[in-house]
N, C-alpha and C positions, 0 to 999 in steps of 0.2 A: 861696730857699736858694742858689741859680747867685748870686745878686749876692751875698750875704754871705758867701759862700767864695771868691769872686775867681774864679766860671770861667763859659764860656759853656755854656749848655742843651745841647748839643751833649756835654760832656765827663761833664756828667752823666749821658746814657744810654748813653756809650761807654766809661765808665769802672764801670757798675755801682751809682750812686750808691743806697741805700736808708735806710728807715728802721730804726732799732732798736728797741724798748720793753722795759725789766725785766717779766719773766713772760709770762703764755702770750699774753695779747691784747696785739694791734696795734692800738694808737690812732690810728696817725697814717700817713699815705701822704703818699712824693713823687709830684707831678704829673709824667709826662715832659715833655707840650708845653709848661707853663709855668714849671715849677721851683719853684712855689710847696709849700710844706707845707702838708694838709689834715686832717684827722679821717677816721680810717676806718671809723669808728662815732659813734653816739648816744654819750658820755661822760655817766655815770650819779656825780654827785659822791660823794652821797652813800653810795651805795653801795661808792667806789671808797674812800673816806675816812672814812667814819662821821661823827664827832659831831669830827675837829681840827679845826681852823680853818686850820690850812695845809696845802693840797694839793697835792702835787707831783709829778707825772708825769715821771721823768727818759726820754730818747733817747739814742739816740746817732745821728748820719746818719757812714756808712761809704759813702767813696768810694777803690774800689780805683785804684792806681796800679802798674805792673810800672814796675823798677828793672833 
């Protein structure tokens, strides 16, 4: 996530960097020490989606910045 937002590991935990997910579960966690995105649970497809065929889990990664 640090490489594809253009910043170094560092500004990610100094700036608050986190994950989002629409609704109550957190799917997904940032790593501090390596900035990578992970799963922060089992992810139950079927369950999460029923019987479409396309399933989408939107985020958002919010990294504060003061102006």
């Amino acid at each position: 996530v640090a490489k594809d937002l253009g910043l170094e590991l560092s500004a990610l935990r100094d700036h608050g960097a986190r994950v989002v997910s629409e609704g109550r579960k957190q799917y997904f966690s940032l790593h501090e020490k390596n900035g990578h995105l992970a799963t922060a649970e089992r992810i139950d497809r079927e369950q999460l989606c029923g019987q479409v065929q396309m399933c989408l889990i939107n985020l958002e990664i919010l990294v504060e910045f003061s102006m």
